[in-house]
N, C-alpha and C positions, 0 to 999 in steps of 0.2 A: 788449710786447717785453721780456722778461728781461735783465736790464742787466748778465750775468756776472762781466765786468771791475770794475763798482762795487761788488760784492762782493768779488772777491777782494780787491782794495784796501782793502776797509775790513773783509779778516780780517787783512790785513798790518800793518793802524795797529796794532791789536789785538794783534799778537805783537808787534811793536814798542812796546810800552808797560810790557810786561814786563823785570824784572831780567835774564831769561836770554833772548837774545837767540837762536832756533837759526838753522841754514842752513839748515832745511828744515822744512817739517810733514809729517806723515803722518796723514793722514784716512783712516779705518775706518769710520765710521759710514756706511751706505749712503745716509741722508737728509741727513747734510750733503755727502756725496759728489753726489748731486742737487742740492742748493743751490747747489755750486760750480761746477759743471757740464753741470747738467741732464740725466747721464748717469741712467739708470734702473736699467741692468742690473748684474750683479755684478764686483765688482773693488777694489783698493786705488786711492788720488789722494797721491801726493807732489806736496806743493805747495812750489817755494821761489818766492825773491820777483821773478824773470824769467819764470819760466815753470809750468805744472801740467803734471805727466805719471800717465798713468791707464793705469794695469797689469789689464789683462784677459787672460780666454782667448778660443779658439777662438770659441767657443760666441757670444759678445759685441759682436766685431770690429767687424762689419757695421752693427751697433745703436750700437757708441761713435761709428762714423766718422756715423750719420746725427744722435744725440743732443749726445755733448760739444760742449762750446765751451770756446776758451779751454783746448786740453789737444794734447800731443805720446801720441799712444797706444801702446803695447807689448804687445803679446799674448805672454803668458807660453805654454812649452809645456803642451800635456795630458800629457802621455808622463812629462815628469823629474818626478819625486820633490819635495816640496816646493817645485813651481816659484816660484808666486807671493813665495813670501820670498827667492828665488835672485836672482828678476828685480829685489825692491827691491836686494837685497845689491848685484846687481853695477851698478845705478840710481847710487846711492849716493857707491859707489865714480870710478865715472867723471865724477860734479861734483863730487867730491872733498868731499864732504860729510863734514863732521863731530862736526856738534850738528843732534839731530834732536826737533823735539817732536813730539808723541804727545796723544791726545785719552785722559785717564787717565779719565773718567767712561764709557770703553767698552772700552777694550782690557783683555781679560783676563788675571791673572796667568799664564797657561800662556803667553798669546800674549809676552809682556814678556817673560817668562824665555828665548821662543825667538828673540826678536829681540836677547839679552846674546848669545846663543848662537853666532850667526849670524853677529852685525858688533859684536864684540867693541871693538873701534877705536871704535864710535859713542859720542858721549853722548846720553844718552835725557833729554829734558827734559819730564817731564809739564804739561798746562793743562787745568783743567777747565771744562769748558760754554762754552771760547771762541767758537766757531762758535755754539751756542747762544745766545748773548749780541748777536751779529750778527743774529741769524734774530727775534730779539724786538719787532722794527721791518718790519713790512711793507709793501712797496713797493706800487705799482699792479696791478703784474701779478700779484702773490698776494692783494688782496684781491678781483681780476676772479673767481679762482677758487674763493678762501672762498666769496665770495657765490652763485656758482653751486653751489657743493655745501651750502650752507643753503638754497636755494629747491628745489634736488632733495627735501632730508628733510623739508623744510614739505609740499612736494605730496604726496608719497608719505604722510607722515602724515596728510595731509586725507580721502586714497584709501580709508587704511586703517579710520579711525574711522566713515567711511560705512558699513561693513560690520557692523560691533563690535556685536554682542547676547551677549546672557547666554547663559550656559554653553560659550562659548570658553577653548579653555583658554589659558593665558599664552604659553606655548611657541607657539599655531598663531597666537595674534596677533602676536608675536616674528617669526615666516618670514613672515607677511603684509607686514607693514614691509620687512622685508629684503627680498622679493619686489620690491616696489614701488619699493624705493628702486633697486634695478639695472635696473628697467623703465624708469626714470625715465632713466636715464643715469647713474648712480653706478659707478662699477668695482666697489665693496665697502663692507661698514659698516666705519664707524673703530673699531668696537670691538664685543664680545657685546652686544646690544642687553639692556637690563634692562628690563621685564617683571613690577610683584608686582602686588597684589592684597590687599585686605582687612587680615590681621595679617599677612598676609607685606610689608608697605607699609614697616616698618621694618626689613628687611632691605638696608639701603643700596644696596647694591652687590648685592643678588640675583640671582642666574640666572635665569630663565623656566622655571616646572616646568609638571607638565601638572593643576595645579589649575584650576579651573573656574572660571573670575569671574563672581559672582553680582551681580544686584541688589541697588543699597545699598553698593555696596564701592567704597571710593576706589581709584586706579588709577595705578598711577605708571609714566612709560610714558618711558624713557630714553634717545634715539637719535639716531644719527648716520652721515654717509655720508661719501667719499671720491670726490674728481673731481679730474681733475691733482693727483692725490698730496696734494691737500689736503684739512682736514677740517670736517665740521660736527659741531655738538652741541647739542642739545634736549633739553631735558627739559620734559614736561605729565605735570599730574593729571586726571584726571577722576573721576566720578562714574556710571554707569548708574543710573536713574531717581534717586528725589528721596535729596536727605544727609540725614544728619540733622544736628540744631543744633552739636553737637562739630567734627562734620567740615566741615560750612561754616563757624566758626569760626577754624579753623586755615587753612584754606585761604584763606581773607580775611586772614590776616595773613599768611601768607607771598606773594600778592600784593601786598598793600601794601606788603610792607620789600622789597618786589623792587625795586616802580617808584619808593618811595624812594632804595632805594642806585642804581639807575640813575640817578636826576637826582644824584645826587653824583660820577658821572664825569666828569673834565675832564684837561687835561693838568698834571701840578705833584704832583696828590692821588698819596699812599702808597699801595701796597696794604693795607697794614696797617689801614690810617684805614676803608674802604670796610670790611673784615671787622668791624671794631671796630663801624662802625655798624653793619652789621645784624646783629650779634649782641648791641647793646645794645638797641637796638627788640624784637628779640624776648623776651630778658628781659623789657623793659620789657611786653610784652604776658603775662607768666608763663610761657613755655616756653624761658625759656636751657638748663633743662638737658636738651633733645631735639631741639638744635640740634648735630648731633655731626661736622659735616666742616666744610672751609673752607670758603670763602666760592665760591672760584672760581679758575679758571686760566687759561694761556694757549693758543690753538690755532692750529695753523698744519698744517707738516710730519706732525709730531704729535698727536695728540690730546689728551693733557697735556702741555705745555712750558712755558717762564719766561714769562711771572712766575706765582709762586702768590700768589692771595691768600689771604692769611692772617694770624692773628697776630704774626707775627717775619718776614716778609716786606716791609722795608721800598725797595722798589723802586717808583720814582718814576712815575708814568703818563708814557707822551711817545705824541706822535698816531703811530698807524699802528700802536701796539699792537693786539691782536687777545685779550678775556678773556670769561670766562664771570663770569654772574653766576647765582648757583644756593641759594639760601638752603633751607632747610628743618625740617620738623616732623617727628619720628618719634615717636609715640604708642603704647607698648602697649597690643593688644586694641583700638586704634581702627584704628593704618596709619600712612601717611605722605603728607606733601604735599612734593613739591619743584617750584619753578619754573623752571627756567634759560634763559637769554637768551645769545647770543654777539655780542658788540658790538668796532667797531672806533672806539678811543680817537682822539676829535678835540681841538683846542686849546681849544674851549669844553663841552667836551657828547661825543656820541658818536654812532654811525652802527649801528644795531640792525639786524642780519645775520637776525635769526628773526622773520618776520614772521608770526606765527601767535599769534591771540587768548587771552586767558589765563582759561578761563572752565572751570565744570565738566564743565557739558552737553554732551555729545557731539554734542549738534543742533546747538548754536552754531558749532563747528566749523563743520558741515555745511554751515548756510546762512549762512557766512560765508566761503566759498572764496579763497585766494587769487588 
């Protein structure tokens, strides 16, 4: 059960800790608008600190009246011009509101300029990433869902490598995943699924082109799905038939500093501390300089959100956190290995969300099913 009220209260300590105290917030972000209410569909949430009211249209109603909690609703007209910012204006006015914050890591400057515009009278008090900074702690009922949408993209990736021979091109392995992963019960992938292959393996963040993966070519296979609006994320390598010595080389140490920095999670440890180490291990093994992203992030609502690990990222682990841990090699003319893991942060240790084997062979997979 979704604990609505526990959040809002604890976005209110939250504005309440702040110098600028407003009468009211204004939430724009449609995922924290879901956080706070568990509304799905489109709309503005003025929240103050008695009550939330969620500004929709027509189109909505029926959906806010079966979704929100915790909210007075107002269906703005379709008809008037600018309704939606008419309906905060005249919101506003009638709780006699006068200092209003604003979520400034979203709201655009066109949008700003039309809300001076509008409610001239307001003071506009920006906060960046407060609700985000709320949402970095997951409760029971979001990690019920994390975990189901990681055993969706683990099955589905099991599905899909049982099929996988040479001369597939990236792309058709790419819609196979996807395939699979909405057969499975996923709404959608959390993101373009990545897909390289070969020397395309150091293309980080690569698109799926419709190159051919041949035998002998490391395989770096980037995915994740989405169930109750939450996310998962995986990343494997593999190999079709045998590597050679280079390429299991790499791939043995970026296992290693994987399941290393995993037993270095606990609650207390920096993020900064976990990137530090595996970016000294891998030095220490001669490839610091093709280790070229951070360490890892955080998942939830989002697919990347707080905390990032990395070097200047000095936020504290606390249990219920939710991070990746994603080390990696990228080799010119050889490819790339990445591992990634999504674990949820305990007081001793941690609770590993991807339960899928970290091996080359695409048999192993196979006859290793979840």
């Amino acid at each position: 059960m979704v604990k609505v009220k526990d959040r809002i209260k604890k976005f209110w300590l939250e504005i309440n800790k702040s110098k600028t105290k407003p009468d009211a917030f204004l939430v724009l972000n449609p995922k924290n608008i879901f956080y706070l209410t568990q509304f799905k569909g489109e709309g503005i949430l003025l929240s103050t600190f008695e009550q939330n009211y969620l500004i929709t249209d027509s189109r909505y109603t029926e959906q806010a009246k079966q979704e929100a909690q915790q909210c007075v609703i107002i269906t703005q007209s379709l008809k008037e011009k600018d309704a939606q910012n008419i309906s905060l204006a005249k919101l506003l006015a009638e709780l006699r509101i006068k200092e209003l914050g604003f979520e400034s890591n979203f709201l655009k400057v066109d949008g700003y300029h039309k809300y001076q515009q509008i409610m001239p009278q307001i003071k506009l008090f920006p906060f960046a990433n407060i609700i985000e900074t709320i949402r970095i702690i997951k409760d029971q009922s979001e990690i019920i869902l994390l975990k189901r949408a990681a055993h969706i993209a683990n099955s589905a990736f099991l599905k899909t490598i049982s099929h996988l021979s040479a001369g597939i091109s990236e792309q058709s392995l790419a819609n196979q995943l996807n395939y699979n992963m909405r057969n499975e019960g996923a709404s959608k992938e959390s993101f373009d699924l990545i897909v390289t292959s070969g020397e395309r393996g150091t293309l980080i963040h690569g698109e799926p082109s419709d190159k051919r993966i041949e035998t002998g070519e490391l395989i770096i296979i980037d995915f994740g799905c989405i169930y109750g609006m939450y996310n998962s994320d995986c990343t494997r390598t593999i190999c079709l038939g045998e590597p050679n010595h280079k390429q299991k080389e790499i791939f043995n140490i970026i296992k290693e500093v994987q399941i290393e920095t995993l037993g270095k999670i606990r609650e207390g440890v920096l993020c900064s501390e976990l990137d530090n180490f595996a970016r000294s291990r891998i030095t220490e093994k001669g490839y610091g300089d093709y280790f070229l992203h951070s360490l890892g992030h955080g998942v939830g609502l989002d697919i990347h959100e707080l905390p990032r690990l990395n070097f200047n990222d000095h936020t504290i682990l606390e249990t219920g956190m939710v991070i990746t841990i994603e080390p990696g090699i990228y080799v010119p003319g050889i490819g790339g290995v990445r591992i990634e893991d999504t674990v949820v942060v305990t007081e001793t240790g941690y609770l590993n969300l991807t339960l899928l084997p970290k091996e080359l062979s695409p048999s192993f997979y196979v006859e290793n099913k979840l």
